[in-house]
Structure formats: structure tokens, C-alpha cells
Backbone bond lengths (Angstrom), bond angles and torsions (degrees), N, CA, C in turn:
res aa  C-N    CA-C-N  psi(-1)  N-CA   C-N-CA  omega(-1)  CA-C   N-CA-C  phi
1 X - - - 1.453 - - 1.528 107.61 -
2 X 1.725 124.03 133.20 1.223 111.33 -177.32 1.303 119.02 -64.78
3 X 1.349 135.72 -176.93 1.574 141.50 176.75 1.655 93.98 -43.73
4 X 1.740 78.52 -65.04 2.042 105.09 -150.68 1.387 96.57 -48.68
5 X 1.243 138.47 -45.95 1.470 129.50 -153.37 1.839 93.49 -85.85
6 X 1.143 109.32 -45.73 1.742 104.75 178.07 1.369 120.45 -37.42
7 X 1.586 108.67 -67.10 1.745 121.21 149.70 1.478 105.54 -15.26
8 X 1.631 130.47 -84.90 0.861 151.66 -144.02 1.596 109.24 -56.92
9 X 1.324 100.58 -58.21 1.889 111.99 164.78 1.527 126.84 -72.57
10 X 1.643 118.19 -3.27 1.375 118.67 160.11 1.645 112.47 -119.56
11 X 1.250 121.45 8.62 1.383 124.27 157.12 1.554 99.15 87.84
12 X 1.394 133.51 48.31 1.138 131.00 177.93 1.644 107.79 -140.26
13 X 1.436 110.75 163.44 1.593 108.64 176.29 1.226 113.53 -80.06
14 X 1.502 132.30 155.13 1.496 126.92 -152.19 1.721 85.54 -94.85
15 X 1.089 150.98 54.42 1.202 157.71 149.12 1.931 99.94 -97.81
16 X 0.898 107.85 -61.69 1.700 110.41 179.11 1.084 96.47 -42.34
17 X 1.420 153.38 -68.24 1.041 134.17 -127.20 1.737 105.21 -114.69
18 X 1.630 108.16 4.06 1.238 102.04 151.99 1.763 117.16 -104.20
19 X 0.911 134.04 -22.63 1.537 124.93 140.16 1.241 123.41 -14.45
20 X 1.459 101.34 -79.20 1.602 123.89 -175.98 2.305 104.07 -46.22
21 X 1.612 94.03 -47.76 1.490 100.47 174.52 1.682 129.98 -58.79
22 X 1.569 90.35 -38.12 1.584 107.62 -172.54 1.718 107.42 -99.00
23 X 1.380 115.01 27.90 1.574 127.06 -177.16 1.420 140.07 29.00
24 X 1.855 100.26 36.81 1.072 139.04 178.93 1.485 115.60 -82.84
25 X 1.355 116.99 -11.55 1.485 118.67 159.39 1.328 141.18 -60.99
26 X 1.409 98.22 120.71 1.742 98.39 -175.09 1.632 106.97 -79.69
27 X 0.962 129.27 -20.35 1.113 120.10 -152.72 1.908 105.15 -176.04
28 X 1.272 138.65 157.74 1.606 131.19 -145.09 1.683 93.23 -164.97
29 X 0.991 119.67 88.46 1.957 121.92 166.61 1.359 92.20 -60.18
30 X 1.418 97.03 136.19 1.670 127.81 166.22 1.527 126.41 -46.16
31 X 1.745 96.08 -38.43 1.517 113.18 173.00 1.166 106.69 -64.06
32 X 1.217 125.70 -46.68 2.144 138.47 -169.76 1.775 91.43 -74.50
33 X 1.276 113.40 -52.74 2.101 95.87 -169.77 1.213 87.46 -58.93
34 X 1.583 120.70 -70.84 1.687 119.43 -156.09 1.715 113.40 -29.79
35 X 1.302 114.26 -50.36 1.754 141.84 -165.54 1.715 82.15 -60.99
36 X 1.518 106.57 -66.22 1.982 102.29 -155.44 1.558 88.63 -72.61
37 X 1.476 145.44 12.36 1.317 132.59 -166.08 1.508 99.26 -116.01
38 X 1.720 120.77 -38.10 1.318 107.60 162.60 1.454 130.95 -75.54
39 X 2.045 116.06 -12.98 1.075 116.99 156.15 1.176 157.99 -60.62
40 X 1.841 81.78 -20.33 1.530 98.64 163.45 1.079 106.95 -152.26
41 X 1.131 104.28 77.04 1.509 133.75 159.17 1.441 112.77 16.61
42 X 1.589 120.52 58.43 1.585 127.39 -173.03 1.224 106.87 -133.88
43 X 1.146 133.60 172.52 1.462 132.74 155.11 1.731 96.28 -96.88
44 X 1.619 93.07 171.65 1.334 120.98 -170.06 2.077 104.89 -59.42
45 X 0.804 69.91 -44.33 2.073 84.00 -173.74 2.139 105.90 -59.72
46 X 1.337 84.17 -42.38 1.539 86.42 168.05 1.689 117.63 -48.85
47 X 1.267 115.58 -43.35 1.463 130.07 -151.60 1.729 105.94 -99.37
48 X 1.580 93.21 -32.31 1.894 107.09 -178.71 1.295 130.47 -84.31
49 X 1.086 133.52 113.55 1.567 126.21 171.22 1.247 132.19 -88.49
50 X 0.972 170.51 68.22 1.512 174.53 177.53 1.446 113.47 -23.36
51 X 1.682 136.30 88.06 1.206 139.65 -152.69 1.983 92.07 -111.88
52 X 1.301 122.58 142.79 1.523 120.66 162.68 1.659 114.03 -70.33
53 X 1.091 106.62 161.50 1.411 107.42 172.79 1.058 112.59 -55.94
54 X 1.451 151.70 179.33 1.485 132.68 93.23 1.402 124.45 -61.41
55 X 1.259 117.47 110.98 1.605 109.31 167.07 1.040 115.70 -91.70
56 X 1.546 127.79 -0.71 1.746 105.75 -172.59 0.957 132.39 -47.36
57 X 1.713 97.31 -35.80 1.590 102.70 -161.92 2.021 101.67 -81.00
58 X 0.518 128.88 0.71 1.740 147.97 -163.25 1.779 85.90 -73.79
């Protein structure tokens, strides 16, 4: 499905959903996964990755 039409069926500008694609997201409201999760028919875990920190630099 292109960006633009994804945007289009969860009510957002097709910039969000290349962020969210290109793993530039700080942060993901529940309302926006739930919305892209009935759009395409996935659960949340499908769409999420779980990355470690880096602490070195800490």
C-alpha cells in the first residue's frame, strides 16, 4: 500500500507514516498503532521492534 493512501485511511499526513517507516520515531500513540493495526490487518508486535539502548556513550 503506498505511504499517501495509508496516511489517507488513518487520517494523518503521509510524512508520519514515513518516519514511523524509516525508524525515525521517537515515540508512537496507541490511537495511531491501533488505527495502522486495523488498516492493515496486523497486530502491534508485527509493526514493533524492540532495539537496546546504547549506553556507552552515557
Amino acid at each position: 500500500m503506498p505511504v499517501g493512501e495509508l496516511a489517507d485511511r488513518i487520517g494523518i499526513t503521509p510524512a508520519n507514516p514515513a518516519v514511523l517507516k524509516n525508524g525515525r520515531a521517537k515515540a508512537v500513540r496507541f490511537a495511531r498503532l491501533s488505527a495502522l493495526c486495523e488498516v492493515l490487518e496486523c497486530q502491534p508486535g508485527d509493526l514493533l521492534r524492540w532495539e537496546a539502548e546504547d549506553t556507552a556513550g552515557r
